[in-house]
C-alpha positions as CSV (number, residue, x, y, z in Angstrom):
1,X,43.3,-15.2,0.9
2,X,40.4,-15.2,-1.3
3,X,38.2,-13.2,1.6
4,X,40.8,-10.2,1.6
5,X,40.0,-9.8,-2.2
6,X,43.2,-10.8,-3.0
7,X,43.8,-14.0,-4.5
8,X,46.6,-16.8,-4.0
9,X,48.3,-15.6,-7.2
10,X,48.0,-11.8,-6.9
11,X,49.4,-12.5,-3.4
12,X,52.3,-14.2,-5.1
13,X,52.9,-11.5,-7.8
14,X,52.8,-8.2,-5.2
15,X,55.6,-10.4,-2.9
16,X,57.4,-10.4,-6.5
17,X,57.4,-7.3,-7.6
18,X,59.4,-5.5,-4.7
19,X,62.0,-7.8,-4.6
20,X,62.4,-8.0,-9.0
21,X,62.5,-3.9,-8.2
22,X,64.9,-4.4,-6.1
23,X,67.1,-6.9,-8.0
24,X,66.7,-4.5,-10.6
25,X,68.4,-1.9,-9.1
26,X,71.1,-3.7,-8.3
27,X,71.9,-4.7,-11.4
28,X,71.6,-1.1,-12.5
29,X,73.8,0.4,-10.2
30,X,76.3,-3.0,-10.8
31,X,76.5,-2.0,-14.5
32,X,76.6,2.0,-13.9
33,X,79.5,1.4,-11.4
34,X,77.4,3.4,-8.6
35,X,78.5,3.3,-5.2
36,X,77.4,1.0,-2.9
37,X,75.3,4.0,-1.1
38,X,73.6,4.8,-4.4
39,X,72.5,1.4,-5.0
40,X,71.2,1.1,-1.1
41,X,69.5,4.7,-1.4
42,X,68.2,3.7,-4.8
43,X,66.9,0.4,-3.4
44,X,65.4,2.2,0.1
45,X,63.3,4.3,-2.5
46,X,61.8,1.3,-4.8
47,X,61.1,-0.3,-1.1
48,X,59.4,2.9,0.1
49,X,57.3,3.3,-3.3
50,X,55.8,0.3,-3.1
51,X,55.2,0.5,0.8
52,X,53.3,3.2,0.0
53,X,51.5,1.6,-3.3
54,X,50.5,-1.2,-1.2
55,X,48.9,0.5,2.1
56,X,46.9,3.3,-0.2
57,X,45.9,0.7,-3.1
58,X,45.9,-2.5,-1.8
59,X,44.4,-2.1,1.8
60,X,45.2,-5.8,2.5
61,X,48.5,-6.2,2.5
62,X,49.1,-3.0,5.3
63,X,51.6,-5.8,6.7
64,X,53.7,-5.9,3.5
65,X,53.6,-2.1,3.5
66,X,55.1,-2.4,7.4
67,X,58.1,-4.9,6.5
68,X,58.8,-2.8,3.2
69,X,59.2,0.3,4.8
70,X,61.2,-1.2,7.8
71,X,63.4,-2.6,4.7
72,X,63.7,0.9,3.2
73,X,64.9,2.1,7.1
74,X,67.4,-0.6,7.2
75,X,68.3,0.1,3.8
76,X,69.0,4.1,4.1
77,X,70.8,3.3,7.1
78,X,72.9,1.1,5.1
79,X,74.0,3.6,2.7
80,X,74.4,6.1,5.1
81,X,76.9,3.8,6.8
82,X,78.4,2.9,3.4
83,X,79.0,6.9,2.7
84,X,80.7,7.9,5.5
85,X,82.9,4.7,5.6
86,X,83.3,3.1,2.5
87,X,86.0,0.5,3.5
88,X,83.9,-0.8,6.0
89,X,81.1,-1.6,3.4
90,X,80.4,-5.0,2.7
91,X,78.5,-3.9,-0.5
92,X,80.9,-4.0,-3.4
């Protein structure tokens, strides 16, 4: 990974940092008591931050920016689904 500038470890780290933001949040929102769509729109925001970090700082890893923002899709769909019927949500 060397010849993309970015090395083996900093690979590892950026692939960390999402999903620790992530984590993160859902501890949050599990202490806080939020909704399951707060958590979910909460998390589809971390998710689109760092999409957006990675494909303007870090031109290398445009691929991770793709699957973060299609996460961050998912993810507001989620909460939307989660909002209009909470009984259905599998989120507690």
């Amino acid at each position: 990974m060397s010849h993309l500038g970015v090395d083996i470890y900093e690979y590892i780290l950026l692939t960390i940092y999402p999903v620790a933001g992530l984590f993160i949040a859902e501890m949050v929102g599990r202490a806080a008591k939020a909704p399951s769509w707060v958590k979910l729109v909460a998390q589809g925001v971390i998710c689109v931050g760092f999409g957006i970090a990675y494909i303007t700082v870090i031109v290398a890893h445009w691929m991770t920016s793709v699957v973060l923002l299609a996460l961050a899709f998912a993810l507001f769909y989620q909460a939307r689904n989660a909002k209009i019927k909470p009984q259905q949500s599998t989120n507690p």
